[in-house]
C-alpha positions, 0 to 999 in steps of 0.5 A: 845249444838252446832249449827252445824247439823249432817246428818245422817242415818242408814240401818236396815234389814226388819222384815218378820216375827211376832215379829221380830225386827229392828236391826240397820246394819249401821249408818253414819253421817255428821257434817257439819258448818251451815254457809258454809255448808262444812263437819267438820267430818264424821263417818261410821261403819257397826254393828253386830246385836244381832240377825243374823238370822234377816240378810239375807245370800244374799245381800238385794236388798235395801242396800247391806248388807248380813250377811257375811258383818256385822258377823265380825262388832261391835256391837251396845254397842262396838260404842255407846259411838261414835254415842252418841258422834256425835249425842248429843247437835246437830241438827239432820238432814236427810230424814225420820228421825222423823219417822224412824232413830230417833226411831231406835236410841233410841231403840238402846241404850235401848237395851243396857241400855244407855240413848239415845242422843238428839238432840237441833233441827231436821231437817226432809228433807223429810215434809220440802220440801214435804211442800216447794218445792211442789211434783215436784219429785214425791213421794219425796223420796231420789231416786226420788230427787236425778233422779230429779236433775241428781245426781246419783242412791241411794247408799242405804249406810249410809255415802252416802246416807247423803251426797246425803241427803245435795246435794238434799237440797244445790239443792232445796234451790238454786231453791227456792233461784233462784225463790224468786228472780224473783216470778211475772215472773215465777208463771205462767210458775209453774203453766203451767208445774205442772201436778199429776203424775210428777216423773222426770223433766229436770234440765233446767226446774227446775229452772223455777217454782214457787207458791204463796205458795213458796213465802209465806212460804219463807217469814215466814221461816227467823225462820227456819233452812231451812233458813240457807240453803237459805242464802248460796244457792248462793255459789252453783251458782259459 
């Protein structure tokens, strides 16, 4: 069992059609140090679904990824034994992952007659800070986040879509860092900015945003893997 916690993410393709399936396309994952937040390892790899009529001929416009990309890849079981290798006795971490990647994996490996790996903890990002930084991207999604704070499109690719994944967090925590520190002084100007149908705001801005809540919820977080992120938000402010 470790403490180290392994972002990761896959692409599918989309069933259209009545009983057609998920096939995992890509998997990506991040091992990074809970205390410095820095990369320990990474591992990227395209696969060959089973069935490859469920792929389109033309790159989807989500991920790129058309059935020429991945007719020559792996399949699942050729890299199971890395993925399970990666993913197991670790903390998971990722966006949408409990209702989406987690149940895709397990599927995966009992296609194949494997026992599935688990994680010690997981971390969804998306409730996390749906919960705790407020809707101020938005609906919340990785795109939405990552126009928020000015880093960039969603690749919609495994391996960049984590590292994306740690940036928004890294970026979230130093706002929530920045705004426990001075709570009294910047409650009202959260509440004078927020407004329903916020989807982007300037980072000048971000900054300066707050509510009790926020404040009450980072009290009680001292528990949490989010708090970790907290603790090294400073890093971020060289």
């Amino acid at each position: 069992m470790s403490n180290e916690i392994v972002f990761f993410d896959l692409e599918t393709n989309v069933p259209r059609k009545p009983g057609q399936k998920f096939w995992v396309l890509e998997f990506g994952a991040m091992v990074v140090c809970p205390r410095k937040l820095i990369e320990i390892e990474s591992y990227c790899t395209l696969i060959r679904p089973g069935d490859l009529s469920a792929v389109g001929v033309n790159p989807a416009r989500c991920h790129g990824i058309s059935r020429g990309t991945v007719i020559n890849a792996p399949c699942f079981e050729q890299v199971a034994d890395k993925i399970f290798e990666i993913l197991n006795g670790r903390i998971w971490a990722g966006h949408n992952i409990r209702r989406f990647d987690c149940v895709r994996i397990k599927e995966a490996f009992k296609e194949i007659g494997r026992t599935a790996p688990e994680p010690v903890a997981l971390i969804d990002s998306l409730p996390v800070l749906s919960e705790r930084f407020g809707r101020r991207a938005g609906d919340m999604k990785m795109a939405s986040l990552a126009t928020y704070f000015g880093l960039g499109e969603q690749k919609h690719r495994s391996l960049d879509d984590v590292r994306m994944n740690l940036e928004v967090l890294k970026h979230c925590a130093t706002v929530l860092f920045l705004e426990s520190a001075l709570p009294g002084v910047l409650e009202d100007q959260w509440q004078h900015h927020i407004t329903p149908n916020i989807t982007t705001r300037s980072r000048s801005n971000s900054n300066l945003m707050v509510t009790e809540k926020v404040k009450n919820i980072l009290r009680d977080a001292r528990s949490t893997p989010l708090n970790s992120l907290l603790r090294h938000s400073h890093t971020l402010l060289r």
